[in-house]
Each structure stands twice: as C-alpha cells, then as structure tokens.
N, C-alpha and C positions, 0 to 999 in steps of 0.2 A: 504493500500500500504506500508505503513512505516513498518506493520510486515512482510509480505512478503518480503521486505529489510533486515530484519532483519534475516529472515530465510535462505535466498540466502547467509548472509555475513557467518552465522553458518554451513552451507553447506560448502562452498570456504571455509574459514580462518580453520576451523577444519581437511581437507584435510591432508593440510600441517603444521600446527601447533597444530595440539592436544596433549596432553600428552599420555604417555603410561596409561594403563586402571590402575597402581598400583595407578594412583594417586585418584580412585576413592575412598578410605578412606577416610571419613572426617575428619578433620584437627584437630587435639587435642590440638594444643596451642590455649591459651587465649591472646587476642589480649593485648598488654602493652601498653610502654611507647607515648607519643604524642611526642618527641620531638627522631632525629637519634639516633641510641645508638651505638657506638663505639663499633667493632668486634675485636674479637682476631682471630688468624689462626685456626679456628675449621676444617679448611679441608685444604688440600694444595692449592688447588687455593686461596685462600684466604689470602694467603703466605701476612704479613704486610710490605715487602723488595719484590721488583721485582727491578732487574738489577742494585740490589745496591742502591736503592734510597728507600725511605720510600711512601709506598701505604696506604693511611688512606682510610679503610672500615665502612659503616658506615648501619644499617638496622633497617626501620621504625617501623618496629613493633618487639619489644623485644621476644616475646611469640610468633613467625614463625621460631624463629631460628634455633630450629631441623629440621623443615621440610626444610626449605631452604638450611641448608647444605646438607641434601638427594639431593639434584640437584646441588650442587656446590662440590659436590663429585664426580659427574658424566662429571666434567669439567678438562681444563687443567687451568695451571695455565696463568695469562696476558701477553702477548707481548708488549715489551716497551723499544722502540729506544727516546732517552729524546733529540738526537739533530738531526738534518739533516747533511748529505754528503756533506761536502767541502762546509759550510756556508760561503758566499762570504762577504755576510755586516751585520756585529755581532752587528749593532748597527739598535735597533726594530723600525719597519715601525711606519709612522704615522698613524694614527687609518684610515683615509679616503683613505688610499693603501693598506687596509686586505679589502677583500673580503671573507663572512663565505659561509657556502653549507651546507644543510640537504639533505642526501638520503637516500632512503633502496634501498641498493643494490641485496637481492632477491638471494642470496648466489652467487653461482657461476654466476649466471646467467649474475650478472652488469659488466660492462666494465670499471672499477675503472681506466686503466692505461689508457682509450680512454678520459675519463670524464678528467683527470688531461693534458693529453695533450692539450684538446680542452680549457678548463681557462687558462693556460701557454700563448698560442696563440693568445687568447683573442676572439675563436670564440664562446664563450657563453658569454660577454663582450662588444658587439656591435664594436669588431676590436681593441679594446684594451688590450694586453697584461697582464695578473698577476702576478706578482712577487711573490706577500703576499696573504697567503690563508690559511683557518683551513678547515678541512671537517668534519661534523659531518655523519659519513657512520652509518646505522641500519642493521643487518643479514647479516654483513658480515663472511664468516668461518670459522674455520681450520682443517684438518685432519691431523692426522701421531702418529706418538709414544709419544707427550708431551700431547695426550687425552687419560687419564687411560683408562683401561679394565674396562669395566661395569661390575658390582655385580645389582644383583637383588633387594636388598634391597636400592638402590639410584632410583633414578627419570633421566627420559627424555623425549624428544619431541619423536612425530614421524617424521622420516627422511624426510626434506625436499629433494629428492635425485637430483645432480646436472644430469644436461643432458651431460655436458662433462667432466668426470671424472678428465680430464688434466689442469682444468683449475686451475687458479691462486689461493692460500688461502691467510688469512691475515699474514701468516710466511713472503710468496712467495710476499706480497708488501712490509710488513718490512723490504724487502731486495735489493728489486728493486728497488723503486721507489726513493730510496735516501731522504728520506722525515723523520720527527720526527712523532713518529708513538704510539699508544697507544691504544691496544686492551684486550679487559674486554668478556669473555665468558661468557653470561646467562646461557645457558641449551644443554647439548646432543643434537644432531642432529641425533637421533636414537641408539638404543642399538646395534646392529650388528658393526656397523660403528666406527674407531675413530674420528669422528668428535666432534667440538662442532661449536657455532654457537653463536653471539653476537655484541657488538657495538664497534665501534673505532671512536676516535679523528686524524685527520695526518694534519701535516701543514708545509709550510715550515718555522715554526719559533720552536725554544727550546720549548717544554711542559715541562711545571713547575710541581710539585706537583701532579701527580695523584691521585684523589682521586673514589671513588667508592659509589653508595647507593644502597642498594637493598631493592624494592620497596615493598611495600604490596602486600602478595602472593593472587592471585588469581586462575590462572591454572595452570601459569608457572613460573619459577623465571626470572625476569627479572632485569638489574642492566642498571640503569641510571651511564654513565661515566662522569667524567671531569678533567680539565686540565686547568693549566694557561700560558698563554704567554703574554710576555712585547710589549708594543705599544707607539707610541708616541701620547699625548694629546697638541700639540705645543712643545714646548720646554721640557717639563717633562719628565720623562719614567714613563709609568702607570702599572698598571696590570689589563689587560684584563682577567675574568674567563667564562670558558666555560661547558655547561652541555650538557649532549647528554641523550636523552630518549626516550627509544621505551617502549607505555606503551602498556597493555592486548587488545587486541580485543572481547574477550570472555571472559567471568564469566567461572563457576565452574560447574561441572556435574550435581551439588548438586541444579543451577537455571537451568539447561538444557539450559546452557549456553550462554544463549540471556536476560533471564527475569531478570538481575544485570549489571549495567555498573558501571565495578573497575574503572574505569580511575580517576573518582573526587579523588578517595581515594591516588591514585597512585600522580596524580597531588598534594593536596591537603601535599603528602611527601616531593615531590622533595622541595615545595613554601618553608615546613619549613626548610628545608634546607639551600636553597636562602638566608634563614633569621637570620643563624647566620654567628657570626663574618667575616668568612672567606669573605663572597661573600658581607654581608651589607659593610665592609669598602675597598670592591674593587673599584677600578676605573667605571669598564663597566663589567656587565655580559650578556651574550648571553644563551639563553634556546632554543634549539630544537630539533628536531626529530620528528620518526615518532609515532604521538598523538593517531595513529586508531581509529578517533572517528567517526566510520562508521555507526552511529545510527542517528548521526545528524549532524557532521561537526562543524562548527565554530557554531552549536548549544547548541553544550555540555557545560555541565559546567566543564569541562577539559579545555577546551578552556576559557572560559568566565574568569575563574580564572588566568589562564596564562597571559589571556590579559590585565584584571588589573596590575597585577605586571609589565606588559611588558611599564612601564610608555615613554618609548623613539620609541616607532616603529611608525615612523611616517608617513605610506602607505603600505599597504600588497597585495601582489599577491592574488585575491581569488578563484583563479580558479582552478578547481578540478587538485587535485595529482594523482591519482588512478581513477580505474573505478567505484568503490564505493565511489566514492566522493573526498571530501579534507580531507588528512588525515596528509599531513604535515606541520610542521611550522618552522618559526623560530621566536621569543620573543627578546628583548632589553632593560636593563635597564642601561644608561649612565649616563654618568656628566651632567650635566645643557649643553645646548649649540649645544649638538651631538644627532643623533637621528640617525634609521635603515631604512631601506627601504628593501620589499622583491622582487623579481621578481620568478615568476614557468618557469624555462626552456621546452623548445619545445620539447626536444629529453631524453628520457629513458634510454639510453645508457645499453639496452638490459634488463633493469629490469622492474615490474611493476609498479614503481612509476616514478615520476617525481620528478626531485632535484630542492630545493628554494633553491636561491641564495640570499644572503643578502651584505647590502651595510650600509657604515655607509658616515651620513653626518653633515656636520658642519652648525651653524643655519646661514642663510643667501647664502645659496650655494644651487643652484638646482639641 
C-alpha cells in the first residue's frame, strides 16, 4: 500500500511540479561544502541589495551552484516591502499577541486577502481579533515583465496554470494588503509564461534582515526564506527569527523519482543553518512550511529532525494538511519559559492545503 502511495503522490505532484525534460542531464557538480556558503549575484535575482536593504544569500551545497543558477536565471528578482502601511504602534507586540501561519497557497488558487481578513477578525481565533501576525505563505506567484524571457539553456517547472488568469500575484498583495511583505522566487512556472513561482514571509510587523538558502538540489531549486521581526519577551525587545521552507516532494529522474527522499538532506541544511550565529543567539526562532513528507508524515526523518530542534513546541495539530496526509508544520525554538502550540485550520481558503496556525505561550498560562 505504502508504494502505491507513493506512486499516486509521483503521479499528482509531477503533474504540476515536474521540471522541464532539460533537467534530465545529470548533474555535474560535486557535492561540497557541509556548512551554507555565502553567494554573490551570479544571476540577477540573486541581486545581494533588494529595495535598498542588504539580502544575504546563502547555498548548501557549494558544487550545485551552476546548476542552481540555470533556475534562478529563469526567475525575477524578490519582492520586499520591509514595513507595513501606516504602522499604528511602532513599539513590537509581546510575543503571546503574534500569532505565526504556515500555508501553501497552490498559486492563484488561495485566497490570501480572505485568509488575512478572516485572522484580523478573529474568525480563525475562536472570536478573537489579531493584530500581530507573520505568514509563512508556500507557491505563492508572480507574472509580468520583472520575470525575464526564458533562454533554453536555464531551467523551469512545468506550469502550474492558474484557472483564473485575473487573479491576485505576490506584486498584487505587496500592494494591497498594506502588510511588510517579503517574496523569494524558486523556479519558473513554465517556459511560455512570465511567471515564476515561490515562498513569502508578510506580517504586520517590520521584516528585519532578509535572508535566503537554497537548498540541496534535487528536481527543483527551491529556496527556504527568512526574516526577523522584534517582539516583546516582558519588558525586553527581543528578536524573533523566522524561516519559511517548502522542501522536494520528489527525487530526480535519475531515482524515477519516488525511490530517494531529498527532504533529510534539504532538512538536515536549513538545521545547519539554525545553527549559526545568526539564529543560535536569537531570542525565539520559528521553522515552517510546507515539509511534503508524503511518504510518511511526521514519519520522516524531515520531521523527526525538525522536531528535535523544535525544543519549545509544546502540542501540535496532527491532523492531516492535505489529502496525502500531513504535510505541514510549524517548529519552535524559545527562551526558557515560552513554548508554541499548533492548531490545523478547518477551511482551505480555496487551496489544497490546510494552514497551521501557531501560538506562543508563557509557562504557566493555558
């Protein structure tokens, strides 16, 4: 039964996520360094300055670099609003008034400005209100002229194609939503098309420091985002740091793309990441997104490793994300005293996942 699962996810997920057939070469770099290696601008999305602010890039394996720029060739460069519209109170929530979100939005498909009204409101909140909030959004899109012309010789997906051409991209919430906004493009959303197609951060607090990883290549280039924003831990201002990662569902042509699960590997990048300075002498770090670990779920060891480091989550949602199981999460690592809690929302707001909502709480408080 488990292979037949495995054949039905290789079916689905390749539909709409396979690469174009050039990527059937096999890969000529030699796997390197074990620890991130700091990129320079080898392509222009990879631009080390977005909107004036310095973007530190950073990619797991030294010896994928060529092949990875062939796909970040084939992108635009990030979208990145660093404050919010007419911030009302410049001085940051206490940690137990942010409320975080992991979704995949499933391109056009999700309902990003319905999903934000309805936490505003407080009707995904049990009737209470949110002020403070981060989203960690997975596939969400963009089209228009800041996505180059494809050349042959770069890499892309095959078109996820949207069903209603009008709908919203991640420019089109950078603009609207009045929110601080921080969009990172993995990979083309087809050759014909200017699309591309990636992860964002949006909240309504300042995003600090954007940073970028791009993960161990397996079919696609995917790049784990993050951001930080200030929080109150009592009376302190802290620094809250956040990572967003949508890892591989499928291996390589080269396993007929079910007989390798990238994900430990991919995991096993972002963890050493976690692990220098930046994030070890933060306040609180939060890790999620969507994990795709549609082979096993919180069986994998994608999961199993995340959940070590996740020393603070202290009750998770387990209840399937998707149809092929549980594929999203969210992670927590805090101060002494503070701990996460997840819950799985009820409604899809028109995509095929399900968004986790996360809560942070202080010890002695239910």
């Amino acid at each position: 039964m488990r292979f037949l699962h495995l054949l039905l996810a290789g079916a689905v997920l390749s539909t709409g996520a396979a690469v174009s057939p050039a990527i059937d070469n096999a890969l000529a770099a030699t796997r390197g360094a074990d620890d991130a290696v700091a990129l320079g601008a080898t392509c222009a999305a990879r631009a080390p300055e977005v909107a004036g602010t310095r973007m530190a890039w950073h990619a797991a394996e030294a010896g994928e670099m060529t092949e990875l720029s062939r796909w970040c060739r084939a992108v635009g460069s990030p979208v990145y609003v660093s404050q919010p519209v007419g911030l009302s109170s410049p001085a940051p929530p206490a940690l137990d008034e942010l409320v975080t979100l992991s979704w995949n939005a499933h391109l056009a498909e999700g309902e990003l400005s319905t999903l934000v009204n309805d936490l505003r409101a407080g009707r995904l909140t049990g009737g209470r209100p949110v002020q403070h909030f981060v989203l960690l959004v997975q596939e969400l899109y963009r089209r228009g002229p800041d996505v180059p012309t494809f050349s042959p010789a770069d890499r892309t997906a095959f078109a996820i194609v949207p069903r209603d051409p009008d709908a919203p991209d991640a420019e089109d919430y950078a603009r609207e939503l009045g929110l601080s906004f921080l969009y990172v493009p993995s990979m083309r959303n087809g050759a014909q098309m200017p699309e591309d197609r990636g992860s964002a951060i949006i909240s309504t607090e300042p995003l600090l420091d954007p940073i970028a990883l791009e993960l161990p290549l397996a079919r696609q280039r995917r790049v784990a985002v993050g951001a930080a924003v200030h929080v109150r831990f009592g009376s302190d201002v802290a620094r809250l740091e956040l990572l967003n990662a949508h890892l591989e569902p499928l291996s390589s042509p080269k396993s007929l793309w079910i007989f390798r699960n990238p994900r430990t590997e991919q995991m096993r990048a972002i963890l050493d990441l976690l692990a220098k300075p930046r994030y070890s002498s933060a306040d609180g770090v939060v890790l999620g997104g969507d994990m795709n670990t549609v082979r096993a779920g919180a069986g994998e060891d994608a999961y199993e490793h995340a959940r070590a480091w996740s020393r603070s989550l202290r009750a998770e949602d387990r209840r399937d994300t998707h149809f092929m199981g549980r594929l999203d999460y969210l992670f927590f690592r805090l101060e002494d005293g503070w701990s996460g809690t997840t819950t799985r929302l009820d409604d899809r707001f028109g995509s095929d996942h399900y968004p986790v909502l996360g809560r942070f709480v202080r010890a002695g408080v239910n």
